[in-house]
Steps between C-alpha positions, in 0.01 A plus 500: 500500500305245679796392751278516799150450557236625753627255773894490410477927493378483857742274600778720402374808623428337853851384466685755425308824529339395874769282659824518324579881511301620759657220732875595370420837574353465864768286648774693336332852676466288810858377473582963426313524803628287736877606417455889516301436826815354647730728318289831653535300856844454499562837378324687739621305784838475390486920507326539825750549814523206727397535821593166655162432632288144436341469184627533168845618374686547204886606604844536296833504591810345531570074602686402829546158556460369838690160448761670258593120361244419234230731379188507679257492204604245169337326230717235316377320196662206374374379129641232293512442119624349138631620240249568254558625101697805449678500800159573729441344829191417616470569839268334768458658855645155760499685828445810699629592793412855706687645834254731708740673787421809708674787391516867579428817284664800596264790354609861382479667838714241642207294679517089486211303418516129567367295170363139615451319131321117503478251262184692317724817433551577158848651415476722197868484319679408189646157517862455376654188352782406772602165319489249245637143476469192301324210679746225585456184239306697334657794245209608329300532823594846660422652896494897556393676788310831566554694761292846637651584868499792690815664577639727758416896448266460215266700473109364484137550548288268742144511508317347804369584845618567827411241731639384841813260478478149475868482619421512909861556548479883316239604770768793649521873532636533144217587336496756141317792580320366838304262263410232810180265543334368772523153593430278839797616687493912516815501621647353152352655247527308148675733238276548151730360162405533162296136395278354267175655562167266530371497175838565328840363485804710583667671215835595453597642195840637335353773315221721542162382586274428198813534242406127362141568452544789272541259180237273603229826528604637171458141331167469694348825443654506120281130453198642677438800304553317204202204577348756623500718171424179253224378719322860474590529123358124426228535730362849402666531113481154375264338617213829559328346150528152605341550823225755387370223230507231708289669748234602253513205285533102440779325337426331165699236245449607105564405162642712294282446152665805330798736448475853359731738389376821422731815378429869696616793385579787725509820339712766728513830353638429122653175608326137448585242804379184328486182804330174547230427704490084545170380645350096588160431505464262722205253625424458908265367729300746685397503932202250328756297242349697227692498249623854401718680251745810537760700363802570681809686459815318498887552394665389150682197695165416575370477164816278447483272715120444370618433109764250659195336702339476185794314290462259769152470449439531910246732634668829668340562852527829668392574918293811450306689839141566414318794663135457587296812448214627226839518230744217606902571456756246406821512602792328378636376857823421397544890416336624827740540809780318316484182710863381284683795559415434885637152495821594323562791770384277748789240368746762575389661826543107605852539375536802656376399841724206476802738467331712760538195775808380384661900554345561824666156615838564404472841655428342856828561676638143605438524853139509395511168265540170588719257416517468160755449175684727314744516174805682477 
């Protein structure tokens, strides 16, 4: 009783009940939102027939290198790092190096699309550990390598749009499908490629469109409901009481001059239910600092904590809300809306929301992150 006063009780319900959950809970639906929208967009274009026209495309099929040396599309990732306890290594990201080649997909119905990546095209893949070495002079220090590279008849998804070559040297007859543009010279038409389109980078995935968002919805949507859900609860349940009262009254300091304990008997059928009612009487300042007296309901650790008060020979003070009108009400405003029980929850929906972050972070695929460390 008596943990937080007028002021402190609005400070945690503005805390937690008006910023903390329903701010969690919008940016986690917006987060939902934002994913499925791109999902649904891949999807559906990933499922519609291409036609080889300008515009936006979503095709699959099979890799053909043009320059059959080195793969056309590679990330590598060198990190470096010491031995830590256990046997762990932390590891620090030291360089990254990407390869953006044309390259060719040959599609089910045995057309060829030309794929022109740049430097802003994300490659979707699982990077593989190719090596790891000691650093010279240096035996605790160690160097690995991760590599994620295209290779020849794999099978993947790119998402882009079908624009006219930048490569002037691929404006010939050879086109998939008829798909030509315009350009200055009619006589050489430029062919259309799949590229980055203006607003969005090229993407070129190894497994179906959308397949690494599906985690990051469910974690998303799972959070938002949930925010969503305790914000409602607190806002309607809780704290309905807390802010019916403090629209209808003012918010007063007491003494508590008094402790009662009086015995009730219930009488059900043949059976006696014998209980305690504990009561303070308690002196407050009216909306003219009058001084005024009233009895008010309270609970047995209540009357406690007033006999320890007492040993102490301290005054017990109590925040009560005082209801104007021809028959005033007091109300014991620690017991009204439950302003504790809404900073302990808000405590752990901080926790929570902490967790929340920290999950949706390690979901983000790696070629979404930046450079950053990791233990292993």
């Amino acid at each position: 009783m008596g943990v937080f006063g007028p002021g402190a009780s609005w400070v945690v319900v503005i805390a937690v009940a008006w910023v903390l959950l329903p701010t969690v809970a919008c940016v986690a639906s917006l987060a939902a939102l934002r994913h499925l929208r791109t999902l649904r967009k891949l999807q559906q274009a990933s499922t519609r027939a291409f036609a080889g026209r300008p515009g936006p495309a979503v095709v699959q099929g099979c890799v053909r290198f043009i320059d059959p040396d080195h793969a056309p599309v590679e990330t590598v990732i060198e990190e470096t790092g010491e031995r830590a306890e256990q046997g762990k290594v932390d590891w620090k990201e030291s360089s990254r190096s990407i390869r953006r080649e044309p390259f060719e997909i040959v599609l089910a119905d045995d057309g060829v699309v030309r794929v022109e990546p740049d430097a802003q095209t994300v490659y979707a893949d699982r990077l593989v550990e190719a090596q790891r070495e000691p650093v010279a002079k240096e035996p605790t220090v160690l160097r690995r390598e991760k590599r994620a590279s295209l290779s020849d008849g794999r099978r993947v998804w790119v998402a882009g749009a079908m624009r006219p070559s930048l490569d002037a040297s691929r404006n010939v007859g050879s086109t998939y499908r008829g798909a030509v543009s315009e350009s200055g010279d009619p006589s050489r038409p430029r062919r259309l490629v799949l590229r980055g389109a203006e607003v969005e980078p090229l993407w070129i995935s190894t497994s179906p469109p959308g397949e690494d968002r599906v985690a990051r919805i469910a974690l998303h949507t799972a959070v938002a409901l949930l925010f969503t859900t305790l914000a409602l609860f607190v806002n309607v349940g809780s704290l309905g009481a807390f802010y019916k009262l403090r629209a209808s009254g003012h918010d007063v300091v007491g003494v508590v001059e008094r402790a009662d304990v009086e015995p009730l008997v219930t009488q059900v059928g043949f059976i006696s239910l014998r209980s305690d009612r504990y009561s303070f009487r308690v002196r407050y300042p009216d909306s003219a600092r009058q001084p005024q007296t009233a009895t008010i309901d309270v609970a047995g650790s209540d009357v406690t904590a007033f006999a320890k008060s007492r040993s102490t020979g301290l005054p017990l003070t109590v925040f009560l809300t005082v209801t104007d009108g021809a028959r005033p009400t007091v109300s014991f405003t620690t017991r009204v809306g439950a302003p504790y029980a809404v900073a302990v929850l808000g405590g752990l929906a901080a926790f929570v929301s902490l967790l929340y972050f920290w999950g949706a972070r390690k979901l983000r695929p790696w070629y979404e992150q930046r450079p950053r460390s990791s233990v292993q």
